[in-house]
Structure formats: C-alpha cells, structure tokens
MIKOL-913745 format. One record per residue: residue number from 1; x negated, y negated, z of N, C-alpha, C in turn. Coordinates in steps of 0.05 Angstrom, whole numbers. Each point is the difference from the previous one (the first is absolute). Example, Ala and Ser with C-alpha at 12.3 -4.5 7.8 and 13.67 -1.06 7.14 Angstrom:
(1 (-264 114 156) (18 -24 0) (-18 -24 0))
(2 (7 -21 -14) (-16 -24 1) (15 -22 14))
***
This chain:
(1 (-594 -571 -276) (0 -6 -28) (28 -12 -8))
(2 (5 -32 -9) (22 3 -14) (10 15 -14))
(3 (31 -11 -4) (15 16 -14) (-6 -5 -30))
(4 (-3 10 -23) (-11 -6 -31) (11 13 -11))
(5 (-4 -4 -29) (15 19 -16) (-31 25 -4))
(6 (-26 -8 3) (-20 23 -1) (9 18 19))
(7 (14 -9 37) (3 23 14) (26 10 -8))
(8 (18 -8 -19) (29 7 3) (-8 26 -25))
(9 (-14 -7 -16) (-10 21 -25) (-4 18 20))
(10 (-13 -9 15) (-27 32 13) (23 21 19))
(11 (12 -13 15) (16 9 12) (22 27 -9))
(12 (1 26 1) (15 16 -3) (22 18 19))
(13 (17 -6 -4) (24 13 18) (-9 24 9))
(14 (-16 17 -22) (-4 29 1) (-21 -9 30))
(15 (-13 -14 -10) (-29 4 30) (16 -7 18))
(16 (19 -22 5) (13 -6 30) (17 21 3))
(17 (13 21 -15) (9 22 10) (-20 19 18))
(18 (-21 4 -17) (-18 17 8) (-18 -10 23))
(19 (1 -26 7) (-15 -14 19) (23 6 30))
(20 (27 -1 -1) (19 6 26) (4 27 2))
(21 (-4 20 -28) (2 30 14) (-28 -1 16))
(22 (-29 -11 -8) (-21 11 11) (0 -13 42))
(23 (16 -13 -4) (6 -20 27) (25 25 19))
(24 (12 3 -18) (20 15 11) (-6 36 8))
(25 (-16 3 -15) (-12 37 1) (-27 -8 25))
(26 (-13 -26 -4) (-25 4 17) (-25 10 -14))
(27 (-3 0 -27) (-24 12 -11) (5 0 -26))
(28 (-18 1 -21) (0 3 -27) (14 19 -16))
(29 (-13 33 25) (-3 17 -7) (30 20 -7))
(30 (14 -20 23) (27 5 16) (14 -6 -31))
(31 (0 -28 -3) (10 -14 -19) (1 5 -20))
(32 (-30 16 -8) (-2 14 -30) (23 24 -8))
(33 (-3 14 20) (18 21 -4) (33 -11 0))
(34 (9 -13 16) (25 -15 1) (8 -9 -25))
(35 (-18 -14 -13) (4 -14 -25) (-17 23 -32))
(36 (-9 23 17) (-4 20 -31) (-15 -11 -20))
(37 (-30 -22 10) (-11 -1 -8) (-33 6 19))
(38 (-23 -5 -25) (-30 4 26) (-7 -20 15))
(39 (-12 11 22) (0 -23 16) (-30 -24 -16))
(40 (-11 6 -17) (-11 -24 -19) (20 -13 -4))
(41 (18 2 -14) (22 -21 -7) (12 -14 17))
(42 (4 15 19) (13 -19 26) (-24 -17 6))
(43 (-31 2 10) (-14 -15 -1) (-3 -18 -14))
(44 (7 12 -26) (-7 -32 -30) (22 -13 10))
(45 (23 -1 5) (26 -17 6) (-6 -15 11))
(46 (-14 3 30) (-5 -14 23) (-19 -18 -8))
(47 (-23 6 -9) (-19 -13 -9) (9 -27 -28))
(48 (18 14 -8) (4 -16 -16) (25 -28 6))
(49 (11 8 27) (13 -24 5) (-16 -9 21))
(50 (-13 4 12) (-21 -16 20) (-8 -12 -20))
(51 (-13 16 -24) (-17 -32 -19) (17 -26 -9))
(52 (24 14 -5) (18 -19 -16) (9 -22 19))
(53 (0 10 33) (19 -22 22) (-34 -12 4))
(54 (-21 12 1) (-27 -15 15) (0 5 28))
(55 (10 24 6) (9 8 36) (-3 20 0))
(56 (-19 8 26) (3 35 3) (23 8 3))
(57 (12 19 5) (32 5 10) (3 24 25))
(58 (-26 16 -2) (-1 23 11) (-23 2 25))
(59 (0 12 17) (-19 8 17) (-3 35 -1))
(60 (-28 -4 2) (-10 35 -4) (8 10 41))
(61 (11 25 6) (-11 7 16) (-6 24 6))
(62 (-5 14 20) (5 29 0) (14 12 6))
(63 (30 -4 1) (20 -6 8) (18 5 -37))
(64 (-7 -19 -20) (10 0 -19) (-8 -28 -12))
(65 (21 -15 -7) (0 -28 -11) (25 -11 15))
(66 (-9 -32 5) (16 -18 12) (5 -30 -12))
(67 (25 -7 -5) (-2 -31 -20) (-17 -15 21))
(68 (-15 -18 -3) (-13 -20 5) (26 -30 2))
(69 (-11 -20 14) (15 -24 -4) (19 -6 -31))
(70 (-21 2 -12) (11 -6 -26) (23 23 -13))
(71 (-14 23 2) (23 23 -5) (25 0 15))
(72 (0 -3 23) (23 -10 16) (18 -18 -20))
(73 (-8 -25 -9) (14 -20 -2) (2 14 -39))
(74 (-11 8 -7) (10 19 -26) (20 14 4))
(75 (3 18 18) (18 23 6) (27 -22 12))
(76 (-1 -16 9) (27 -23 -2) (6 -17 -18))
(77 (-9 -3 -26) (19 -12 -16) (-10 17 -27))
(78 (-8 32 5) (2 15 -20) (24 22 -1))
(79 (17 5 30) (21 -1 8) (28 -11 -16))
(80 (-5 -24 3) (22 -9 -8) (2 -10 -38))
(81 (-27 -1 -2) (-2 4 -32) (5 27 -10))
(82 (2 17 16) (8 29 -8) (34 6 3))
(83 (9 -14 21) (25 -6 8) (19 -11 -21))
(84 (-16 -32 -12) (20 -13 -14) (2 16 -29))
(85 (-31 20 -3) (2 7 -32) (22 25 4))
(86 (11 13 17) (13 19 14) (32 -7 -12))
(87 (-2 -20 13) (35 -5 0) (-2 -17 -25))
(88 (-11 -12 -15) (2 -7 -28) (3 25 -15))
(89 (-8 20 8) (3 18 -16) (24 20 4))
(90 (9 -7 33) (32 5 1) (14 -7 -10))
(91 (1 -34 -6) (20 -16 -4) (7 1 -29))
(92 (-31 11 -28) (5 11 -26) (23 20 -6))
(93 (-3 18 29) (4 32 -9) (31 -10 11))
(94 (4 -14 31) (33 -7 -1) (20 -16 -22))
(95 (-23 -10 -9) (17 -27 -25) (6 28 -24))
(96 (-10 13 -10) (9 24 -13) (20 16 5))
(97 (-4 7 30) (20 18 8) (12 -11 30))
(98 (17 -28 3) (10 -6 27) (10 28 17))
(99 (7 20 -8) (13 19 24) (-29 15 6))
(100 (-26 -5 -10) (-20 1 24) (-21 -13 14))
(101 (-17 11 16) (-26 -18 14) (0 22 15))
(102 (-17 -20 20) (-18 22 26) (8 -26 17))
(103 (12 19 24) (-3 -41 20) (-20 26 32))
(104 (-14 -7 7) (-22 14 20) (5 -21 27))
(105 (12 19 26) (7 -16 18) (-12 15 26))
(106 (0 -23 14) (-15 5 24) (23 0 26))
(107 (-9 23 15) (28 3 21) (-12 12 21))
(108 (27 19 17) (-11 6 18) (20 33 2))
(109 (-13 18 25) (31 19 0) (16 -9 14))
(110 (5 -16 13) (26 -12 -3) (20 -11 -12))
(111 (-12 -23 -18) (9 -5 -22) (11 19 -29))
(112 (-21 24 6) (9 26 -26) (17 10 20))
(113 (6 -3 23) (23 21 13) (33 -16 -16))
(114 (-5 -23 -15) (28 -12 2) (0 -23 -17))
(115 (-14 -19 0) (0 -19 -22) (-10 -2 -13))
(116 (-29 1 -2) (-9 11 -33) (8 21 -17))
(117 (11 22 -1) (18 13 -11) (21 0 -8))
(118 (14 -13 21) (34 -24 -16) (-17 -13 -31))
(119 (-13 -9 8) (-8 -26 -18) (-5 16 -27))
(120 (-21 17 5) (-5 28 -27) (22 10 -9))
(121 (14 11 14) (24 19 -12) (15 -28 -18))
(122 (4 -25 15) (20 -7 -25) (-8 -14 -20))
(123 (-29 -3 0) (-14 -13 -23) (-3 22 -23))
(124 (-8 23 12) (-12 19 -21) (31 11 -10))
(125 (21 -4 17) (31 10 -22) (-3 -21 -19))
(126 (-3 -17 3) (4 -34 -20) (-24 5 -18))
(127 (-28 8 7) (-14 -8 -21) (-15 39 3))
(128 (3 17 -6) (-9 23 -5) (-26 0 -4))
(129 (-15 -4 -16) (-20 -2 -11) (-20 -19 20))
(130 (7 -12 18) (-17 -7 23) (-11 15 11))
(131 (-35 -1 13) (-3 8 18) (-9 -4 21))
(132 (-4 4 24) (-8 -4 26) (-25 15 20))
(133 (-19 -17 10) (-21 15 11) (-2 -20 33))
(134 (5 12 15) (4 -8 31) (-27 12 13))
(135 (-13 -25 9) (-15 2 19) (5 6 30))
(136 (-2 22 20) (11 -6 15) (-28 -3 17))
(137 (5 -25 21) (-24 -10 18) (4 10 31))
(138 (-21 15 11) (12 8 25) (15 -24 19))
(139 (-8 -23 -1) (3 -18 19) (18 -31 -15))
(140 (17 -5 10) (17 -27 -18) (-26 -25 -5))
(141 (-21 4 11) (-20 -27 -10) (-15 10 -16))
(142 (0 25 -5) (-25 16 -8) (10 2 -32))
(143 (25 -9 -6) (7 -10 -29) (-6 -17 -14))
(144 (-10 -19 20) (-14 -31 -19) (-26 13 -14))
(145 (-10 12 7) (-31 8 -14) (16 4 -26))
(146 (12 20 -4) (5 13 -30) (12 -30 -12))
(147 (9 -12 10) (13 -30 -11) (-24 -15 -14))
(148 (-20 -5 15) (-19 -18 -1) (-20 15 -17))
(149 (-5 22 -7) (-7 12 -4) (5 12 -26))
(150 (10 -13 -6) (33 6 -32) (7 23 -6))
(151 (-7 28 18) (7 25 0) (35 1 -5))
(152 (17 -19 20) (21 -2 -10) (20 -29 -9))
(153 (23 2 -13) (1 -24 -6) (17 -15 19))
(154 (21 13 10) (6 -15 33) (2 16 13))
(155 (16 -9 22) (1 16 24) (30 -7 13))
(156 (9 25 5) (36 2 10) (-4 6 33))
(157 (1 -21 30) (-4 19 8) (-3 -28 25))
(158 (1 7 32) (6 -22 15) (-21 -10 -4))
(159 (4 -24 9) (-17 -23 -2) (-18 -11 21))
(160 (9 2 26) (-10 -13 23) (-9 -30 -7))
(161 (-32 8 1) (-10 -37 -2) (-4 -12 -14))
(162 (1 18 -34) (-10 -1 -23) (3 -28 -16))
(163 (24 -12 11) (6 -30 -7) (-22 -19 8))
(164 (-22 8 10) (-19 -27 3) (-23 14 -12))
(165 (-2 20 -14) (-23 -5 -17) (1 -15 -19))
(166 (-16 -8 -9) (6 -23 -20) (-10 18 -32))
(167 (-9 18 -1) (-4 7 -26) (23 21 -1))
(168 (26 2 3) (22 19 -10) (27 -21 5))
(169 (11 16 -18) (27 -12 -2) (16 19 15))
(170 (20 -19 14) (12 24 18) (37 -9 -7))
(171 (20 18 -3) (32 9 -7) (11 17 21))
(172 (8 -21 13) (15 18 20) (31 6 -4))
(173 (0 32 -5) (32 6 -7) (16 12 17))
(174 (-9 3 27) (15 8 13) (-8 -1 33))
(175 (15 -10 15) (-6 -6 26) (11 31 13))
(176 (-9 24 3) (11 26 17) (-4 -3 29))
(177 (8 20 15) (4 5 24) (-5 22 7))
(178 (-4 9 25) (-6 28 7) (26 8 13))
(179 (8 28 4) (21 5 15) (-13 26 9))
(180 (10 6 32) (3 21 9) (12 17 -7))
(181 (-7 26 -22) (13 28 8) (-7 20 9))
(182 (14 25 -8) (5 23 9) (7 21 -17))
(183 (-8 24 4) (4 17 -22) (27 20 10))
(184 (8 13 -21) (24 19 1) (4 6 20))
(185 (16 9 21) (13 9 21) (-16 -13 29))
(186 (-7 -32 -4) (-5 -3 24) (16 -7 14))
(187 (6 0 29) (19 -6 18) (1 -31 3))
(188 (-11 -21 -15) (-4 -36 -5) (39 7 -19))
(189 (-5 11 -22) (11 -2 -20) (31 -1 9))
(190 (13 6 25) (20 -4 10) (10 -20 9))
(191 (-19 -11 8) (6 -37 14) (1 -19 -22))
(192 (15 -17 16) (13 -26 -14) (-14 -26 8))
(193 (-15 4 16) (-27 -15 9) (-19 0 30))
(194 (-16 -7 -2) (-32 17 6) (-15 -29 13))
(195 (-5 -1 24) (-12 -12 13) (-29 9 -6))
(196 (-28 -20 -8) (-23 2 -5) (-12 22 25))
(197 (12 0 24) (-9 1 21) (5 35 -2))
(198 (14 15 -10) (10 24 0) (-20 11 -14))
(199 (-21 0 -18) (-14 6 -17) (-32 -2 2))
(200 (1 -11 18) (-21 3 9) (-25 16 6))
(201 (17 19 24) (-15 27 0) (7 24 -22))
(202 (13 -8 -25) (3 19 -18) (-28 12 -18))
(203 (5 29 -12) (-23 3 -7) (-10 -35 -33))
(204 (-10 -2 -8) (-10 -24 -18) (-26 16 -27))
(205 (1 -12 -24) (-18 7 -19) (3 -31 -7))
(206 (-21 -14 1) (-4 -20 -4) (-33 -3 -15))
(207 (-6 -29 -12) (-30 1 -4) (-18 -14 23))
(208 (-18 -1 4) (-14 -11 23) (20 -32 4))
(209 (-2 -5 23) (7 -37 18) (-25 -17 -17))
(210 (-27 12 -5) (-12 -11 -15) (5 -13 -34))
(211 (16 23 -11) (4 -11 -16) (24 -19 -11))
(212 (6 -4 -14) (20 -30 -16) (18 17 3))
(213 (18 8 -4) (26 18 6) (5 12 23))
(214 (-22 7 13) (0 4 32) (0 -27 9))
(215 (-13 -14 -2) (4 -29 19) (28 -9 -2))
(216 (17 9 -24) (20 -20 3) (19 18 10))
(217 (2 29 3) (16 18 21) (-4 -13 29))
(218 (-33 1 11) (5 -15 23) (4 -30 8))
(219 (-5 -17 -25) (13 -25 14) (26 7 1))
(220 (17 12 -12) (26 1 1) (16 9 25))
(221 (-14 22 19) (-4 16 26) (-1 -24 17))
(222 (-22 -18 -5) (-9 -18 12) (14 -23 11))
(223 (12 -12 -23) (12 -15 -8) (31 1 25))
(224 (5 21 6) (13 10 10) (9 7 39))
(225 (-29 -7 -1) (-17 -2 31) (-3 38 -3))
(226 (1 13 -20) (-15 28 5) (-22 8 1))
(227 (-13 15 11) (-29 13 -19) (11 16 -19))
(228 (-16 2 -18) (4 15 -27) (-3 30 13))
(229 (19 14 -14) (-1 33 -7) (-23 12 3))
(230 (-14 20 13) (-22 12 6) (8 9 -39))
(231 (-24 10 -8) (3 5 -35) (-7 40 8))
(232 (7 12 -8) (3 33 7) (-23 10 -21))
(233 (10 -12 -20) (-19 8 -27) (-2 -31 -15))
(234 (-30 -1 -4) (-9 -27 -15) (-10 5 -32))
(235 (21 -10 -8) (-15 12 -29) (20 -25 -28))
(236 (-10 3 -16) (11 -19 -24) (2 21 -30))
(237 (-6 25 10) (11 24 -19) (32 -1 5))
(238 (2 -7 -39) (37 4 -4) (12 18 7))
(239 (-19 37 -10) (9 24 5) (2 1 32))
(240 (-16 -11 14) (1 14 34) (30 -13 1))
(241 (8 -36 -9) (18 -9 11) (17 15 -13))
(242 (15 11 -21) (20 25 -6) (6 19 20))
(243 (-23 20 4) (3 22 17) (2 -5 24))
(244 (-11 -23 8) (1 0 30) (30 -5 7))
(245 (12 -28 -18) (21 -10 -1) (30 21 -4))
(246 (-14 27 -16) (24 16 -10) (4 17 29))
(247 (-17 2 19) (7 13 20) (33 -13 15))
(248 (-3 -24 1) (22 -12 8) (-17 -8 32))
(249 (-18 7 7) (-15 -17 25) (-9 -17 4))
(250 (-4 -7 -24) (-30 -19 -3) (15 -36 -14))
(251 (-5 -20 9) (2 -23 -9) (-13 -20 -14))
(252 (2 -10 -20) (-26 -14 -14) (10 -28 -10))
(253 (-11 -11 -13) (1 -25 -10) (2 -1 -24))
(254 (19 -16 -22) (0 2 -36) (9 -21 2))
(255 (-9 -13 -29) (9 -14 -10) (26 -10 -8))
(256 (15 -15 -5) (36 -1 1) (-6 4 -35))
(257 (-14 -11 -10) (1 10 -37) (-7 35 -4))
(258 (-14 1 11) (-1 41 8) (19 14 -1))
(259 (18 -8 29) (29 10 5) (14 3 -29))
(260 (6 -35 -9) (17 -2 -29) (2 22 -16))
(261 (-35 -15 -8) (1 16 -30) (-6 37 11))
(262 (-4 14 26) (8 20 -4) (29 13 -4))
(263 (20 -15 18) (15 -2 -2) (18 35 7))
(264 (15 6 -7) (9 27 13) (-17 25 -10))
(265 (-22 0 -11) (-22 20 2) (-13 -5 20))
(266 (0 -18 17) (-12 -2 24) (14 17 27))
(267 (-11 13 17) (15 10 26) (1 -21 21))
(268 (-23 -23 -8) (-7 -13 22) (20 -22 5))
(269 (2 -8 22) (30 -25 7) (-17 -19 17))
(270 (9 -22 -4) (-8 -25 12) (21 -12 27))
(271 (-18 5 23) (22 0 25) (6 -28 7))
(272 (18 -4 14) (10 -19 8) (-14 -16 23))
(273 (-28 -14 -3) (-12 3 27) (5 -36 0))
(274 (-4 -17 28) (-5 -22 1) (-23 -14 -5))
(275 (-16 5 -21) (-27 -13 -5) (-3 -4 -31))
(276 (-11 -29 6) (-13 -19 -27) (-28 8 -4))
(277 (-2 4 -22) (-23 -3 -16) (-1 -36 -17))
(278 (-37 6 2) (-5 -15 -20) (1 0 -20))
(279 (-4 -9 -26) (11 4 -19) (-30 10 -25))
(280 (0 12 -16) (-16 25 -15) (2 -15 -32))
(281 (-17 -14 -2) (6 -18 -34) (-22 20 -15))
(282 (24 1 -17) (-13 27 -19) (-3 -20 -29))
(283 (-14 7 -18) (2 -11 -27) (-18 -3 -18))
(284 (-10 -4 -18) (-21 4 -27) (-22 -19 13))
(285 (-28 4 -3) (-25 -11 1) (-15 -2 -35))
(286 (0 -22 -6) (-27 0 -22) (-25 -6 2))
(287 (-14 1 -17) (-21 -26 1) (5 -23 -12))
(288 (-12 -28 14) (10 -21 -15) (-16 -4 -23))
(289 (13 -10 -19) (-17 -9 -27) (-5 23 -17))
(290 (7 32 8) (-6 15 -13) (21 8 -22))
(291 (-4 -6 -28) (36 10 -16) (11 25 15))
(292 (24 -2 1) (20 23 3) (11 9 -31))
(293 (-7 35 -3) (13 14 -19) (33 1 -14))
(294 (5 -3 -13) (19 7 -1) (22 24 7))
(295 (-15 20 9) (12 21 10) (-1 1 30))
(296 (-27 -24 13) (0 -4 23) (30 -34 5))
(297 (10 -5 -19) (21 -24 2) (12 18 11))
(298 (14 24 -14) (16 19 -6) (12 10 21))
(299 (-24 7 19) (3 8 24) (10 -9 20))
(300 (-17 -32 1) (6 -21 18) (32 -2 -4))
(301 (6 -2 -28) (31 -7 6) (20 17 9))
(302 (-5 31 -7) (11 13 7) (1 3 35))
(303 (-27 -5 10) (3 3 25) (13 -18 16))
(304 (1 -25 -7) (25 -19 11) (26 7 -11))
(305 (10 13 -18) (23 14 5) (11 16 15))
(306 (-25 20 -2) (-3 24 25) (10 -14 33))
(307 (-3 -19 -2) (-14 -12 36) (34 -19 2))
(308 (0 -1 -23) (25 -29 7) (20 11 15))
(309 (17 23 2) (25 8 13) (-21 5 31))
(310 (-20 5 7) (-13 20 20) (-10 -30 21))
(311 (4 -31 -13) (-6 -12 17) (24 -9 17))
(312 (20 7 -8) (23 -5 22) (3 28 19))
(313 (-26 4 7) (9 29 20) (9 -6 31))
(314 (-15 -30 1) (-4 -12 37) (21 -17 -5))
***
C-alpha cells in the first residue's frame, strides 16, 4: 500500500508500540500483561494496523507469534521512528536544562575496567545532572547489535575491522598497545630488561591464541622466532586477572592506557621485555545518518579529551 495521508491517519504510534512488545514477548498474552492491558486490546492494535498497512504482520504458531516478512521490515523502521522521537525528546528536555541528558553506551569489561569510566567521572563533575547507562556486551563485536539496534547511542571501545562496514561511522582516538606485566612482589620486577625468551615457561593468564588479544600476544612471541607461552589459565575475567596477578607468579597482558589511567592504585608493573605489539585502535562507533544527542556530542568530546594525553604512551 502506498504511502497516503488515509494510511498516515490510520497509523498509531500506540499500535506500533504494541505491535514490537507483542514481537518481543512472543505472544499477545505475554504482551498484554507487559503493557497492563487485555489481551482484546492487544489484538484490536494488531488488527488494526494490519488493516491500516494492508499486510498481515504476524504468524500464528504453537510456539506463540512470529513477525512475518512484512513485520520484520515494520519492526526496522519502527525502531528508529521510536529512536528519532526519543532523542527529540532529549534534545527538548537538554535545551531546558544543558547540565542534563542520558548518553547510553555500548562497551565492554575491559573498557569499564579503565576508559569508559575516565570518560564518566569527568563529564558527570562538569555536567552533574547527566546520566549514564552502559551496555556491557560479552564479546567486542557483540556491541554492534545494541548499535544497530539503537539500544545504544555509540560505542567506546576497540575497533578491529569496524572501519569497513559501511553503515557506521568510525573515530579513532587512540592507537594502545599491550604490555607485559606482573603483579606485586614478582621476581621480573627487579630487572632492567627481559629477553622474550625468559618467559616463556612462566606460569601465563592470558585469553585464548584464538582470540584478538591472544593472537596479538602470539604474533608478538612469534614475531620473534618464539612459540608463544604455554597459557596456565585461559580466561578474559578482569577479577581472575587481579588475583592471579596479585600472587606475584602469574604474568598477563594489559593494555598501556590500563597501566596509565590506573596509575599508582595499580600493584601491577609493566616489564621491560623485548617485544612489539600491534597496535589496539580504540575509539567511538556510531551509526551513520543517525542524529547524535546532545549529551551523546558531550561525551564524544569529552572522550577525545580523555584519550588525547594517553595517545603518546608508545
């Protein structure tokens, strides 16, 4: 059905709300209760924008309900019509009161171990009345969903390949590095420098060779004519890397912006070893074409402040 001013009348925000909770719960019934009304009503909704688009939207099963073709392609640009009426309605409430907003970001725990929280602490001294809701995604790719998805409004956080998608904008603020440390009282912490080759058979807490931060520990081994470090403990938990690290036995891998901004609350020391890394481009992801908030500007700028002293670390 074209677009008309008869379907633009018929059309109600209220039903396309009620049409993505019933998509999102899996059933009417689900949906009714979610939204605290009977499930008749939730039926009249549905019914009533299938009439208005001229498209079924739903499939019955026994299972629940499932969008159809057409519901699919409803549920993506009812998204972002929910999105833009979202942040118009930020951008009212900031033009009233600039020292607030909501900026909703997508990260990782790594990133909350150290640079997304720089970035918080000195925005929210500057603007108080800000606030902040962090997505954290188990996996660094596993952030584009909430992106694309307009759950959040960027994303702080490495980048890898992200520069050739073609639907995001990509800001790279900081080229990091990894460095070898060591926690409190290890016997590394004495030397003035450290042949790759010494470390080898040491105990290691690393994340898998499989993954992006593990691959670039062993090209670095590699690189070197070594084999990489047998790994003792494989894991990408921050807490294991603390405790293991506080023993003073154990050796791991961080980031050189980590080190920084922990800075002497940290026990951990970065040893003197002979090995290059590749380099770790960290920095803001958007969507393209999508407005940016004003409280999401806010952020952005602040976080290239945050990053500017931290890129002369190499």
């Amino acid at each position: 059905m074209p677009w008309n001013e008869r379907v633009a009348r018929r059309l109600k925000l209220r039903d396309l709300q009620v049409f993505r909770v019933v998509v999102e719960r899996g059933s009417m019934g689900k949906a009714a209760n979610a939204l605290f009304v009977s499930q008749p009503a939730i039926s009249k909704a549905i019914v009533d924008l299938e009439y208005a688009l001229g498209a079924r939207l739903l499939d019955r099963t026994r299972q629940g309900v499932e969008p159809t073709q057409y519901g699919t392609a409803l549920l993506k640009w009812s998204a972002i019509i929910f999105d833009n009426l979202r942040q118009g309605v930020e951008e009212i409430d900031f033009l009233a009161d600039p020292t607030s907003g909501e900026v909703r970001i997508g990260s990782t725990d790594v990133m909350m171990s150290g640079l997304v929280p720089a970035v918080i602490d000195r925005l929210s001294r500057q603007f108080p009345r800000m606030t902040f809701k962090v997505l954290v995604a188990s996996g660094t790719r596993e952030q584009f969903h909430g992106l694309r998805a307009r759950s959040v409004d960027l994303i702080l956080g490495r980048l890898l390949d992200v520069e050739a998608e073609e639907d995001l904008d990509v800001e790279i603020l900081l080229e990091d590095y990894l460095r070898i440390v060591a926690g409190k009282g290890s016997k590394w912490h004495r030397r003035h420098k450290i042949d790759a080759a010494e470390l080898i058979n040491e105990p290691w807490i690393l994340p898998s060779y499989e993954t992006f931060i593990g691959s670039i520990v062993k090209e670095a081994f590699q690189s070197k004519g070594l084999e990489p470090p047998r790994i003792t403990v494989s894991s990408s938990s921050l807490q294991h890397y603390a405790r293991l690290l506080a023993t003073g036995r154990f050796l791991a891998a961080r980031p050189a912006s980590w080190l920084r901004l922990h800075g002497s609350s940290s026990s951990e020391k970065a040893l003197p070893i002979d090995l290059r890394f590749r380099s770790l481009n960290t920095g803001i992801v958007t969507l393209k074409g999508r407005p940016i908030s004003p409280a999401a500007k806010l952020f952005i700028e602040c976080a290239r402040k945050v990053m500017r002293p931290l890129a002369k670390l190499h």
